[in-house]
Structure formats: structure tokens, C-alpha cells
N, C-alpha and C positions, 0 to 999 in steps of 0.2 A: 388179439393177444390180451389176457389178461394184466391191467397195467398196477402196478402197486401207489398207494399212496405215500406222498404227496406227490405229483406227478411233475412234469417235466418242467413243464411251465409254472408249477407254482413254485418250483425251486429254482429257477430260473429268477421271477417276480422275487422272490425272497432274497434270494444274494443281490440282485439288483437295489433292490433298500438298502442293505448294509450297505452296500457299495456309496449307492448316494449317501445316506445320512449319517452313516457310521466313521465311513473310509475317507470320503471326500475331502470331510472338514479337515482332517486332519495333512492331508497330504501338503507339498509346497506350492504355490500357486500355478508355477511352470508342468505339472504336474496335473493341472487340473481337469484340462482339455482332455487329454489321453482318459482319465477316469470316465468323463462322459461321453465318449467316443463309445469306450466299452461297456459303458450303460448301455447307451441307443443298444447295442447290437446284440446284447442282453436280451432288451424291449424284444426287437425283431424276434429270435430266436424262442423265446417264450409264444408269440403271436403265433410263428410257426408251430409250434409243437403244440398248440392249442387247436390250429386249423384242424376241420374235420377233413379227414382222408377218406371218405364216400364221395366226397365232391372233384376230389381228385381223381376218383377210381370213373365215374359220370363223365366227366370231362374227356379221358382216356377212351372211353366206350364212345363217345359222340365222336373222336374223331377214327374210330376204327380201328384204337387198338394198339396203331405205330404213328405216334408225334413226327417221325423220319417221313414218312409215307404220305401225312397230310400236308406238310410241309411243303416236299414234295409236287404235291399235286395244286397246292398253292402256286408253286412257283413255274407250274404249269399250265395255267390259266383256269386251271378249273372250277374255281370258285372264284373268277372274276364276275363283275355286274352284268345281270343281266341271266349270269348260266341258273341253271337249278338249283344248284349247291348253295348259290352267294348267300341266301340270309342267311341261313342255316351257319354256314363258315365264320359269319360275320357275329353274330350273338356268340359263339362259341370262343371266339376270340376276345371279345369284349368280356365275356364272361372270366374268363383264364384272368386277363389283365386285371379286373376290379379285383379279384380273390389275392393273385400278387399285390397289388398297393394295398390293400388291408392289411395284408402282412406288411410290407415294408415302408410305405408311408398313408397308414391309416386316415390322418388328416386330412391328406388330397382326396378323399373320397368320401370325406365326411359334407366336405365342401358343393357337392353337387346336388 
């Protein structure tokens, strides 16, 4: 899809500024917490909508297509240790997860 500028995330990143440095100061102190509540998820939501959706659409193709299905077959031993599937199951999983905490808590991942 052809996307227009400024895009989702930079408008996101922008009202998050006002928010903090505009809004913030001003609000009552009891007040304050909820303001940066709504930043952080601000944060997130910009991260997200900045994530490249190729790596999603990759991810989806690695596990065949239906998340339901690999699941599934998880929970059917099929990519327990040992079978054919496991590395393969296991980087793919680990892979999902670092893309999630990038988005959601970047820091933890900055950390390794």
C-alpha cells in the first residue's frame, strides 16, 4: 500500500513529544503517572507500526502458513528435541519473540 507522509509512527513519535513535554508539565501531579502510561504505549505503538511487515509475512511462510496449525503440531510433539523439525521450530520461535520485545520492550534486547 502506498502510505502518505508523515506516517504512522512519526505521528505517533510526535504527539508522544507534546504529550511529554508540552502536556505533561502542565497536568496535576496525580495525574502524571496515567500521562506516561500513555506515552510508553504511544512508544510501543509507533515501534509497531514502524516494524517491517516482510518479516512477519517470513515468519508466517516458515511456519506453513497457519500459526493454529504449527501450534498445534507443537503441542504434538513434533518439534520436540531430538525430531527433524526442532532447530528449525526453535530459531523460528526465538526469532518471533526478539521481533515482539523489540517492539515491546526494546531494552531487554538491547541487553544481550
Amino acid at each position: 500500500m502506498l502510505r502518505e507522509e508523515p506516517g504512522a509512527a512519526d505521528l505517533l513519535a510526535t504527539a508522544r513529544d507534546v504529550l511529554l513535554n508540552d502536556l505533561l508539565p502542565a497536568l496535576p501531579a496525580e495525574k502524571a503517572f496515567a500521562a506516561r502510561m500513555v506515552a510508553n504505549a504511544m512508544a510501543i505503538a509507533a515501534r509497531e507500526a514502524a516494524q517491517d511487515t516482510a518479516r512477519d509475512a517470513a515468519a508466517l511462510a516458515r511456519m506453513g502458513g497457519d500459526p493454529r496449525a504449527f501450534a498445534a503440531a507443537i503441542r504434538a510433539g513434533a518439534h520436540d528435541p531430538g525430531t527433524p523439525g526442532h532447530a528449525a521450530a526453535a530459531t523460528l520461535l526465538d526469532d518471533i519473540t526478539r521481533a515482539r520485545c523489540a517492539v515491546s520492550t526494546p531494552r531487554a534486547i538491547a541487553r544481550r
